[in-house]
C-alpha positions in Angstrom: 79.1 96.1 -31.5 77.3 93.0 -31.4 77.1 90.4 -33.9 73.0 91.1 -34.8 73.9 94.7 -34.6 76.7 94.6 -37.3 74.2 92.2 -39.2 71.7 94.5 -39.1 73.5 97.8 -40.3 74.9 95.8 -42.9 71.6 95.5 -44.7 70.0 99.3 -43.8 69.6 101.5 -46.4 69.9 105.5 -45.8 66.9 107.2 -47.9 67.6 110.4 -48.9 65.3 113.1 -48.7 64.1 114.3 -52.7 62.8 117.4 -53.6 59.5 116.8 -55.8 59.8 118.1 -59.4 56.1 120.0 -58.9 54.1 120.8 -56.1 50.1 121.3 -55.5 48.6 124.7 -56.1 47.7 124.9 -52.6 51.5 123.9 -51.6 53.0 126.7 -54.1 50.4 129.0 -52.0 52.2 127.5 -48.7 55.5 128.9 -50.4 54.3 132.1 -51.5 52.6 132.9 -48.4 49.5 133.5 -50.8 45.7 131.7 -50.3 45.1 129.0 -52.7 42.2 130.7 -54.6 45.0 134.0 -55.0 47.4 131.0 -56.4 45.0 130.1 -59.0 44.6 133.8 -60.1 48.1 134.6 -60.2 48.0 130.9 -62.2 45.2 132.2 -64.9 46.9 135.1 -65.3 50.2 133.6 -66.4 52.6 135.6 -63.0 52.8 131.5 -61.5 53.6 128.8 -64.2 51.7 125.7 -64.4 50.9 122.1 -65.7 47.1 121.4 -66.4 46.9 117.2 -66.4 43.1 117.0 -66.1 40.4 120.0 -64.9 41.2 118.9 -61.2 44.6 118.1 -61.4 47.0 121.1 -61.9 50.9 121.2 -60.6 53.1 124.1 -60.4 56.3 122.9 -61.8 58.9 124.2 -58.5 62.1 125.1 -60.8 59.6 127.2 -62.5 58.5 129.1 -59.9 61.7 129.6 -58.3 62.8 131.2 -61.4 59.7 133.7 -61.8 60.2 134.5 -57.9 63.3 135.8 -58.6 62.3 137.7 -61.6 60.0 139.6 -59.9 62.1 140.1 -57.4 65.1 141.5 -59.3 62.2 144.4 -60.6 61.2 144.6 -57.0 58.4 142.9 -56.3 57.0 140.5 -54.5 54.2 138.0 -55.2 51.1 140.0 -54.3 52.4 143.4 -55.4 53.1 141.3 -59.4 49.4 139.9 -58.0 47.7 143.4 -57.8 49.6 145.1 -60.5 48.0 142.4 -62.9 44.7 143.1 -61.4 44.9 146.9 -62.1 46.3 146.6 -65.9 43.2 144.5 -66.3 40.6 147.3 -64.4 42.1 150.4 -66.7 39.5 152.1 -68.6 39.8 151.4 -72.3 40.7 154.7 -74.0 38.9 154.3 -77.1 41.0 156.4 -79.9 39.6 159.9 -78.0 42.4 162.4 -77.4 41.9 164.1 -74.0 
């Protein structure tokens, strides 16, 4: 090894690669294979934790989700089937006190 050479490595620094604390809705989409606007609905309706900052700028915290991921998967399902059950709890007809 040359003199410059040894001079050189002596000084580089190795960056190591960090995992962010929260991603992007439309990156947490990315990971769950889901569109960003399906994201957001699994967000409002409490399946995806999430961090509101401002009205435009909402994270989805990644430990978070990891954890909820394999909650739902230890009763079996996976992001859009927890996405569609939600939707059908919410379409049900109201039974209003009537016995049938």
């Amino acid at each position: 090894m040359r003199e410059a050479d040894r001079k050189r490595a002596k000084h580089q620094v190795e960056i190591a690669a960090v995992e962010p604390v929260m991603v992007s809705v439309e990156d947490a989409g990315r990971l769950l294979a889901m569109s960003t606007s399906e994201t957001y609905e699994m967000i409002a309706r409490g399946i995806v934790p999430a961090v509101r900052f401002s009205s435009r700028n909402t994270r989805v915290p990644l430990d978070a989700l990891r954890q909820r991921m394999n909650e739902l998967a230890v009763v079996g399902l996976t992001p859009v089937e927890a996405l569609l059950a939600a939707r059908a709890i919410q379409t049900e007809p109201a039974i209003r006190g009537r016995v049938v």
